[in-house]
N, C-alpha and C positions, 0 to 999 in steps of 0.2 A: 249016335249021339255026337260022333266027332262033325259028321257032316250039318246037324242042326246048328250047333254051336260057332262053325264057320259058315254060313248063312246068316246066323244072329249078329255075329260081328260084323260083316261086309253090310248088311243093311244099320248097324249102328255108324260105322265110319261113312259110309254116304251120304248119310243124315246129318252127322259133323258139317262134313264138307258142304253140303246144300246149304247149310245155317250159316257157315262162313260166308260161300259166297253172297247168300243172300244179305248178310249184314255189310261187307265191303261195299256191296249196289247202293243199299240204303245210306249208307255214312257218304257214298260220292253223288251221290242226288239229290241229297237234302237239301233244302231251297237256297240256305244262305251261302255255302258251299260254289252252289249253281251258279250263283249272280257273283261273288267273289270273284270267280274263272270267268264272268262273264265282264268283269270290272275291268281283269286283267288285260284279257286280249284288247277291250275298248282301247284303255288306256295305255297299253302296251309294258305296263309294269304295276306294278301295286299300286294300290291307291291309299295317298297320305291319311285319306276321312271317308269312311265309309256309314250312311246310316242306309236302314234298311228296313222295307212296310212289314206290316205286321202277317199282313193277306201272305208271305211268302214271293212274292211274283216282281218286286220292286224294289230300287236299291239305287240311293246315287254314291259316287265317288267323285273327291278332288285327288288331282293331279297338281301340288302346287310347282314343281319341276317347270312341266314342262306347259304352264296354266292351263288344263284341260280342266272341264266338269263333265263326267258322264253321267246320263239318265240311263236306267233299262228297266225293262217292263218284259209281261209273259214270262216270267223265268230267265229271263237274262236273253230268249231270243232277237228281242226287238230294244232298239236302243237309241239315242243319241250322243253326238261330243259334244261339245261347246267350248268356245275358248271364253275364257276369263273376262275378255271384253264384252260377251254377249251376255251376261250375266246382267239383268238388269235390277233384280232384289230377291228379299227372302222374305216370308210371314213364318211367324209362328202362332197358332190357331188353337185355342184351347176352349173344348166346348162350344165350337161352331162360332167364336169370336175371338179378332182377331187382337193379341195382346201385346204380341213386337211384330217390330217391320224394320227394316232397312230397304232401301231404296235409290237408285243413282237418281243426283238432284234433290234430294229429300236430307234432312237430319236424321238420325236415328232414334226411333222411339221404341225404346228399351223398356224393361219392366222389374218390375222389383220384389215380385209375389213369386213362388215355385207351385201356386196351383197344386198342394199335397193328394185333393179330392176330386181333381179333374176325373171326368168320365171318358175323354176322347184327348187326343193330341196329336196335334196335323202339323208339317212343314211344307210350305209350299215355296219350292224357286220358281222364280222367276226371269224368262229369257226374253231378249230381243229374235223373235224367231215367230213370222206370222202363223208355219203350222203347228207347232208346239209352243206357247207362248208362256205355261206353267208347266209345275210337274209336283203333286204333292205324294208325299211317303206317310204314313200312317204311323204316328211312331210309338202310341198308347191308345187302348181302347179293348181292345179283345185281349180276352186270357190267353197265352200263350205259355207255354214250358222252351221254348228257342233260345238258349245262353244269348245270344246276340242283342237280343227286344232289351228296351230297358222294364225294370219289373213293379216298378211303382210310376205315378202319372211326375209325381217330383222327378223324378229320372231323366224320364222323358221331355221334361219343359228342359232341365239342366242340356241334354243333349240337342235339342233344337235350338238353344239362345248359345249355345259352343258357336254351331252351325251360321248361327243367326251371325253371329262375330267374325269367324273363318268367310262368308260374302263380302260381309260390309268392309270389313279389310279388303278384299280381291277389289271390289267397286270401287276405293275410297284410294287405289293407288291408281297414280299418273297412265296414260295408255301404254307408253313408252317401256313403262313397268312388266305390266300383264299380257302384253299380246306376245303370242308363240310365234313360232316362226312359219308353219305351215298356212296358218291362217279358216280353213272352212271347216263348216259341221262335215260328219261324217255318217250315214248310216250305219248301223252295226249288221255284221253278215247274219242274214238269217236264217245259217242253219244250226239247229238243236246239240246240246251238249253231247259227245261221244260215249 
């Protein structure tokens, strides 16, 4: 009896322990998680504004420090910087049309509706960069449970026209302002989170 009963326990506490570990894996892999550490190393420290796709695999971040914007895609493997300069605007896109824009050389056409019934809602930047020249993040549209996603399509318009404000400020100051000191895009390394 003694020997069942320490069998039973030693296969209950490894069961623990499996469920632990297996929940630590999952809490450090979780997408947003991913792209966060991937924001980081981009950027070489936290990023001021982060929003992030809904798909899990996409996520930019401002750097207003040190003016960087980074894109990353695939999970945070594959990426771009941008300096603040190369920024050339932002849309926000609600149901496949477009509602705000900012743009360098352009005025700012703002909006005045929070779209409570949108079905979709898309941000796209916009770069001076001929092989990546957008980059849009999904930011309403799929049902998600991800604390991060905003949970209603109002959310989502509020957190794209922030966005939309956080460009057109970066664009709308003098160059002398916004250029970093290093100066070029960077690729991001690509290999996979540890």
């Amino acid at each position: 009896m003694d020997e069942t009963l320490r069998v039973m326990l030693w296969f209950l506490v490894g069961g623990l322990g499996l469920l632990i570990l297996s929940s630590v894996v999952l809490w450090w892999f979780e997408s947003s998680r991913r792209l966060t550490r991937g924001l980081l190393r981009a950027l070489g420290k936290p990023a001021d504004a982060i929003i992030y796709d809904l798909d899990g695999q996409k996520a930019a971040g401002l750097d207003f420090t040190a003016g960087d914007v980074a894109v990353l895609w695939e999970h945070g493997r594959q990426g771009l910087v941008f300096s603040f300069d190369e920024i050339d605007g932002a849309e926000l896109i609600v149901d496949e049309k477009i509602v705000a824009r900012t743009q360098k050389g352009e005025t700012r056409r703002v909006m005045d509706e929070t779209y409570p019934n949108a079905g979709q809602v898309t941000l796209r930047l916009m770069f001076d960069d001929v092989e990546t020249p957008e980059f849009e993040v999904e930011l309403f549209g799929k049902l998600t449970q991800n604390p991060v996603h905003p949970k209603t399509a109002a959310d989502a318009v509020r957190l794209g026209r922030k966005w939309l404000s956080h460009v057109d400020a970066v664009i709308k100051r003098p160059p002398s302002v916004r250029s970093r000191p290093s100066g070029e895009d960077h690729d991001l390394d690509d290999t996979p989170d540890e």
